[in-house]
N, CA, C and O atoms as CSV, one atom per row, in Angstrom:
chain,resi,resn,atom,element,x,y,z
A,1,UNK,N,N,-12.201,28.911,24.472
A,1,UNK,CA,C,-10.944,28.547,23.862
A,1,UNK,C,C,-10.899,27.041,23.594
A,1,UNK,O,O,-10.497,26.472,22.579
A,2,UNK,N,N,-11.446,26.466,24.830
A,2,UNK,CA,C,-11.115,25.082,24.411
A,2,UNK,C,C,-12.374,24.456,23.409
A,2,UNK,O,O,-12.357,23.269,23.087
A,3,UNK,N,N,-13.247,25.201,23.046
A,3,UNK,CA,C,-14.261,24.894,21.342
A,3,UNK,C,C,-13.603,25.194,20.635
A,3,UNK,O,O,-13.734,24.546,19.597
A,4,UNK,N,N,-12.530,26.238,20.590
A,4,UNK,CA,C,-12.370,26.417,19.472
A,4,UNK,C,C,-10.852,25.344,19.062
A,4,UNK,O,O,-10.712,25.121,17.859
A,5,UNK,N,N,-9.998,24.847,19.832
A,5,UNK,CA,C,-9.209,24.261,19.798
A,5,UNK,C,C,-9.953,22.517,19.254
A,5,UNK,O,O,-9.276,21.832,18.487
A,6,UNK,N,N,-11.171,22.053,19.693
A,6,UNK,CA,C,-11.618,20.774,19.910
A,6,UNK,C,C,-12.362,21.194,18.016
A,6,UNK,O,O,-12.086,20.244,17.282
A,7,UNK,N,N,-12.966,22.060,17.426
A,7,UNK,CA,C,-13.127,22.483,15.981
A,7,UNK,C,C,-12.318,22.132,15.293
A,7,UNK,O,O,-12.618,21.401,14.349
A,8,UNK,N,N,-10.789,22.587,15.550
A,8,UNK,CA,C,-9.678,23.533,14.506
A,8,UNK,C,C,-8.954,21.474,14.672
A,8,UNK,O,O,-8.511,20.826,13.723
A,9,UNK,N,N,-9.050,21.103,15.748
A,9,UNK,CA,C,-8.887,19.627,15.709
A,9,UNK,C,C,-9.644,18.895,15.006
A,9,UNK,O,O,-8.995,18.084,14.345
A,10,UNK,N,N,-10.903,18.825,14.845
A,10,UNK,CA,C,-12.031,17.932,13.984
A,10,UNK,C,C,-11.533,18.290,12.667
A,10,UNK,O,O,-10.973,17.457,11.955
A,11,UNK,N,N,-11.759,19.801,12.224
A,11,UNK,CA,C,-11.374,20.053,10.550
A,11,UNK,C,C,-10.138,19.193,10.035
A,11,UNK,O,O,-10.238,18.388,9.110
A,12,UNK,N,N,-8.747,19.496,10.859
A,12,UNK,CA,C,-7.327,18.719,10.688
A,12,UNK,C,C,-7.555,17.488,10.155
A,12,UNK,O,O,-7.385,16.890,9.092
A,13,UNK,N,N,-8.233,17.211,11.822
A,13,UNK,CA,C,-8.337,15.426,10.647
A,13,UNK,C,C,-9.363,15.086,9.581
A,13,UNK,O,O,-9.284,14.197,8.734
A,14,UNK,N,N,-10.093,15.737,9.730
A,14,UNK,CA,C,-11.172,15.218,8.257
A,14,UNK,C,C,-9.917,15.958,7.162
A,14,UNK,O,O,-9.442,15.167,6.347
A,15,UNK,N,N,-9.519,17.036,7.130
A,15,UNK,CA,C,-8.689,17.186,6.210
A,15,UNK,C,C,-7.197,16.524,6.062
A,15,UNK,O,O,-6.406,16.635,5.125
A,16,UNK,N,N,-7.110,16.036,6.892
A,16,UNK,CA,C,-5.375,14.853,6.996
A,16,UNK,C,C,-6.051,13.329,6.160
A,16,UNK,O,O,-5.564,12.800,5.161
A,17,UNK,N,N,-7.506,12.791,7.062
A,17,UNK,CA,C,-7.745,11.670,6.280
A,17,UNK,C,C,-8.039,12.142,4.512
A,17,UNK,O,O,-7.390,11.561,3.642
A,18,UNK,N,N,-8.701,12.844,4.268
A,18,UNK,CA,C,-8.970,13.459,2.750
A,18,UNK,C,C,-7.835,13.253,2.271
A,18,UNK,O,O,-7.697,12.261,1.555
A,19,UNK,N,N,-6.656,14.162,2.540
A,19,UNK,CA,C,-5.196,14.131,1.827
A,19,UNK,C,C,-4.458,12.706,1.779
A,19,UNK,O,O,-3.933,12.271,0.755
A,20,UNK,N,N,-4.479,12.047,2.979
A,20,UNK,CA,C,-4.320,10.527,2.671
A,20,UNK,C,C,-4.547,9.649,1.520
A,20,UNK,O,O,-3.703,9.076,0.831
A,21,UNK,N,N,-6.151,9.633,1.398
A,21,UNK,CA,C,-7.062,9.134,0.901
A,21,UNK,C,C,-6.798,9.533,-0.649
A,21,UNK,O,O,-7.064,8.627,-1.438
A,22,UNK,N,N,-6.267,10.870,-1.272
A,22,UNK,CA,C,-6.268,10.964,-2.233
A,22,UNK,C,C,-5.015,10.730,-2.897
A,22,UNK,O,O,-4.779,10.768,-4.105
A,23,UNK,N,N,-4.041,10.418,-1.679
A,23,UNK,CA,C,-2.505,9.779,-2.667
A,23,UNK,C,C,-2.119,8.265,-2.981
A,23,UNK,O,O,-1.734,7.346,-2.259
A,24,UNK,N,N,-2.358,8.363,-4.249
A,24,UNK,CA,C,-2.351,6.673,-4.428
A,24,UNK,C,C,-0.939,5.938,-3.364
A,24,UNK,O,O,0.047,6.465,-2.849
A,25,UNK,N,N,-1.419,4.615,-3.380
A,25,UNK,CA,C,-0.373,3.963,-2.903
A,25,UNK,C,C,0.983,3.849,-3.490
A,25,UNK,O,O,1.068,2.756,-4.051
A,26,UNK,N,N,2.059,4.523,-3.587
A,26,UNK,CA,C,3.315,4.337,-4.307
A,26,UNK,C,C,2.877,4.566,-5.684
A,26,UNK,O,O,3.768,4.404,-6.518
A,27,UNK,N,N,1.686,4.914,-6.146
A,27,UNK,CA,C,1.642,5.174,-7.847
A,27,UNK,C,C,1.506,6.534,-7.728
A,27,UNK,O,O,1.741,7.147,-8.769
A,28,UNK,N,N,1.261,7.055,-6.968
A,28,UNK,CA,C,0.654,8.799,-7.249
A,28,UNK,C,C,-0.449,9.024,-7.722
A,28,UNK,O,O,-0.970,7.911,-7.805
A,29,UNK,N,N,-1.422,10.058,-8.234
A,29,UNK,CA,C,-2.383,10.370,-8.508
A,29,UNK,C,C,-2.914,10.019,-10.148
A,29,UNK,O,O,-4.064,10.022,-10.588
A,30,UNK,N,N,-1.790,9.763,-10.756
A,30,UNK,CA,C,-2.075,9.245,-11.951
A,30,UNK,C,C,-2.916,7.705,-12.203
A,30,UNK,O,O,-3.800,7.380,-12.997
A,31,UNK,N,N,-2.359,7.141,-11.388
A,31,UNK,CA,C,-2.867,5.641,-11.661
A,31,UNK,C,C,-4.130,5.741,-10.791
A,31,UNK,O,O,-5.052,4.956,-11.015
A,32,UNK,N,N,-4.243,6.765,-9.697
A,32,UNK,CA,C,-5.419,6.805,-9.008
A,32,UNK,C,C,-7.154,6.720,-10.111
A,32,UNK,O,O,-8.178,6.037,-10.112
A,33,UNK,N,N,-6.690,7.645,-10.745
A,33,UNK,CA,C,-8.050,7.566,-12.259
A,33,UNK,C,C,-7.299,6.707,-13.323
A,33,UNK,O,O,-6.962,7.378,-14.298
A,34,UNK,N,N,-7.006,5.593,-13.369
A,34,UNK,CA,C,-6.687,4.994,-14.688
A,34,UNK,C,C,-5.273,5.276,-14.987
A,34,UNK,O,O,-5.219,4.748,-16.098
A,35,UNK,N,N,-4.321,5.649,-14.816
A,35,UNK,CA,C,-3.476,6.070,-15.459
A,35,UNK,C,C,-2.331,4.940,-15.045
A,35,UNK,O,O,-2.350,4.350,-13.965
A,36,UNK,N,N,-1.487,4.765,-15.914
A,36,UNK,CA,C,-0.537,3.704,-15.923
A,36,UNK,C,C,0.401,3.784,-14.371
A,36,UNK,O,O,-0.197,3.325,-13.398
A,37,UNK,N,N,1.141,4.075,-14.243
A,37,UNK,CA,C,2.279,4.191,-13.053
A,37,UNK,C,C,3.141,2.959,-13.031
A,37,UNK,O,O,3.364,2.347,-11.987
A,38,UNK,N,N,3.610,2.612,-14.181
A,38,UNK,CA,C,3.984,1.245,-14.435
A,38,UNK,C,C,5.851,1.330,-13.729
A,38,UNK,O,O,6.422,0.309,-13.345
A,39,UNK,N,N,6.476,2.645,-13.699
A,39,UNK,CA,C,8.051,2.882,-12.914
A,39,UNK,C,C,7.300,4.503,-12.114
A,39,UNK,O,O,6.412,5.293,-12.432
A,40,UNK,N,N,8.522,4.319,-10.662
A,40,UNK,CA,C,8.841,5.001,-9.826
A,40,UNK,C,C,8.999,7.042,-10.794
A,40,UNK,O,O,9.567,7.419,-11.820
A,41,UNK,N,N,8.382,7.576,-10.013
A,41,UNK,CA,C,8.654,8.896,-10.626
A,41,UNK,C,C,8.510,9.874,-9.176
A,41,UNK,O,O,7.769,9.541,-8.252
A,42,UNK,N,N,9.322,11.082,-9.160
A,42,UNK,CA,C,9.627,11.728,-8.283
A,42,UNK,C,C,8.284,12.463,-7.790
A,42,UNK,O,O,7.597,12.348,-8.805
A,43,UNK,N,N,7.556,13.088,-6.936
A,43,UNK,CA,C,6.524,13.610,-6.593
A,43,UNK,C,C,6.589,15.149,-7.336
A,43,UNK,O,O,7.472,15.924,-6.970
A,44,UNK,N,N,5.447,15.631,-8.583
A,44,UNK,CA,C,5.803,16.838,-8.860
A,44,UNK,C,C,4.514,17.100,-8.357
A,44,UNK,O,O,3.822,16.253,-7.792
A,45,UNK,N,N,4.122,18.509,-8.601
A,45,UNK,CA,C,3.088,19.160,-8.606
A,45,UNK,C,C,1.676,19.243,-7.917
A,45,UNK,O,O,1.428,20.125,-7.095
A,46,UNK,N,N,1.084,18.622,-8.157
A,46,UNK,CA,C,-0.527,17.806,-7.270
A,46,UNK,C,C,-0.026,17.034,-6.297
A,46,UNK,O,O,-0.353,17.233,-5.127
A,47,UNK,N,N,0.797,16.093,-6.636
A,47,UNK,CA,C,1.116,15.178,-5.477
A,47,UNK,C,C,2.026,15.664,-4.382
A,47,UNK,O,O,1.915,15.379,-3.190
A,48,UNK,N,N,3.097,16.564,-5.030
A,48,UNK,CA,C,4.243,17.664,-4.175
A,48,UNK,C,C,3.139,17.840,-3.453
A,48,UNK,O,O,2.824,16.936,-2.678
A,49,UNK,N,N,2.415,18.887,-3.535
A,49,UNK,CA,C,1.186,19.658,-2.801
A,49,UNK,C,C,0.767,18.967,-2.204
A,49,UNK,O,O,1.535,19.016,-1.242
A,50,UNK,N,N,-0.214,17.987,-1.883
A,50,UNK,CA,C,-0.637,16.988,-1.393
A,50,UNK,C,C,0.067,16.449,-0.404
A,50,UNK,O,O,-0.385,16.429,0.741
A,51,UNK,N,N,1.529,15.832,-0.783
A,51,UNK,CA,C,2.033,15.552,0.313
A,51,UNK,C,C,2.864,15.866,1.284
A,51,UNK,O,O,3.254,15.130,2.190
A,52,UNK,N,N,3.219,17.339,1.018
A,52,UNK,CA,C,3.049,18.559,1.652
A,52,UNK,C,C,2.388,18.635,3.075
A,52,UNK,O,O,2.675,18.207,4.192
A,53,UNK,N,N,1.242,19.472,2.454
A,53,UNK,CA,C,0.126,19.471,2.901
A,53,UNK,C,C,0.025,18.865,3.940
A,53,UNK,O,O,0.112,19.499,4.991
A,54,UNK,N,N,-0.204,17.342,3.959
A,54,UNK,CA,C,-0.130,16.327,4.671
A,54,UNK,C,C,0.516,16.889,5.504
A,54,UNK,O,O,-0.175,17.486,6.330
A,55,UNK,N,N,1.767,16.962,5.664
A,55,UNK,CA,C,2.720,16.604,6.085
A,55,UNK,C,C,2.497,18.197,7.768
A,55,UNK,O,O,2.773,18.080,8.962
A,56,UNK,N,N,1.948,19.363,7.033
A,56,UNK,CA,C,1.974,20.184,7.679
A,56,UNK,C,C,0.978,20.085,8.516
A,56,UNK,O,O,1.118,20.287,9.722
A,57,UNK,N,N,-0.397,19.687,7.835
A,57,UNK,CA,C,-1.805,19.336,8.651
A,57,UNK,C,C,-1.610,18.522,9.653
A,57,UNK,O,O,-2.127,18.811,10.732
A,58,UNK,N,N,-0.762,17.231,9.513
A,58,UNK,CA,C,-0.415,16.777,10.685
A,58,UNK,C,C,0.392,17.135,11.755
A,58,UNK,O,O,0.213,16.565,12.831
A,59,UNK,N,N,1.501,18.229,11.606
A,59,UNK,CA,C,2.150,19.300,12.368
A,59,UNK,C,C,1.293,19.880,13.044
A,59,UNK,O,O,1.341,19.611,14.245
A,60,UNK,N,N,0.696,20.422,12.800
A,60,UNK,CA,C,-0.501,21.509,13.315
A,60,UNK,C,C,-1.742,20.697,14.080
A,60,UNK,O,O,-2.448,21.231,14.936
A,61,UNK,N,N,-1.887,19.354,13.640
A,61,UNK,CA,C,-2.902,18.120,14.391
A,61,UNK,C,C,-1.741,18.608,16.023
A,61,UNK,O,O,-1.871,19.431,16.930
A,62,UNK,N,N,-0.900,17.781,15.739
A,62,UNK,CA,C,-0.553,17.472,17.089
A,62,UNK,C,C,0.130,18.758,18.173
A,62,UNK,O,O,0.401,18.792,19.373
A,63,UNK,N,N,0.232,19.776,16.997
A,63,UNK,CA,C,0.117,21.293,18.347
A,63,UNK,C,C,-0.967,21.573,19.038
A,63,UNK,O,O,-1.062,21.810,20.242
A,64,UNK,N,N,-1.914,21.531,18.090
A,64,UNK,CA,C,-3.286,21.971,18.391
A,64,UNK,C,C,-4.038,21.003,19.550
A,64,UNK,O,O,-4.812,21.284,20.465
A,65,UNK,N,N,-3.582,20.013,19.188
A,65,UNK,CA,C,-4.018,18.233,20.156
A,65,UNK,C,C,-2.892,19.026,21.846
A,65,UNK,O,O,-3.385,19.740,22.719
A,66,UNK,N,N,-1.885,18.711,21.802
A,66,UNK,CA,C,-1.130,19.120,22.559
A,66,UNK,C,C,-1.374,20.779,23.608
A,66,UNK,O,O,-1.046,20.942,24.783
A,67,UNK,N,N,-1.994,21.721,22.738
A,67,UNK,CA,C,-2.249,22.618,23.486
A,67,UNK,C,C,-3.741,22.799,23.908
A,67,UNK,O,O,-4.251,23.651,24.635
A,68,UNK,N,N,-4.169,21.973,23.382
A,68,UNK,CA,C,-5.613,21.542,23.824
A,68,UNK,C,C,-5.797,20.599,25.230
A,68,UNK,O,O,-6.790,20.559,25.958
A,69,UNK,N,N,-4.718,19.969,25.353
A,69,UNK,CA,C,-4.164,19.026,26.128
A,69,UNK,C,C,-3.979,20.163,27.701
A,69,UNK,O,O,-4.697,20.292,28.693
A,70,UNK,N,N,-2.952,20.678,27.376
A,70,UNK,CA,C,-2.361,21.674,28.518
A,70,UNK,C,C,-3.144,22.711,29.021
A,70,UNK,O,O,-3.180,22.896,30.238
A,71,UNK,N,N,-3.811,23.451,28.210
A,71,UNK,CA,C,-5.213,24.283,28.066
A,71,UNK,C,C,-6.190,23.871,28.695
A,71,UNK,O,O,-6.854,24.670,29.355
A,72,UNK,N,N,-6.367,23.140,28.668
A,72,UNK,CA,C,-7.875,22.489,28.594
A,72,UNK,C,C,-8.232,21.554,30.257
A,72,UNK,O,O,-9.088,20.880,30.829
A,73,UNK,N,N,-6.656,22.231,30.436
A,73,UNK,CA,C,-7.273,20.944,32.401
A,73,UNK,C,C,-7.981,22.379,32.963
A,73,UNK,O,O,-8.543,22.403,34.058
């Protein structure tokens, strides 16, 4: 149990830093390849998803961290 908890932890974060990594800073994904981002625009679609995502992968980081924690003495 506790391999498979110390796994399902490694994937999270290589997949939390990935999702990071791919949302531009305050421009979004547009300006990430070239694209202007010259005013503020609401998060649709790719970036919704994305930062989402995020948002849940790191939910699930710190259950999984946490019951790995309690588990694992």
């Amino acid at each position: 149990m506790k391999t498979f908890f110390l796994l399902t932890t490694i994937t999270l974060s290589l997949l939390i830093i990935f999702l990071i990594l791919i949302q531009g800073r305050g421009a979004g994904l547009g300006s990430a390849w070239g694209g202007g981002g010259e005013f503020y625009q609401t998060r649709r679609g790719i970036e919704k998803l994305t930062f989402v995502l995020t948002i849940i992968f790191v939910f699930l980081f710190f259950i999984i961290s946490v019951l790995n924690l309690i588990i694992g003495r």
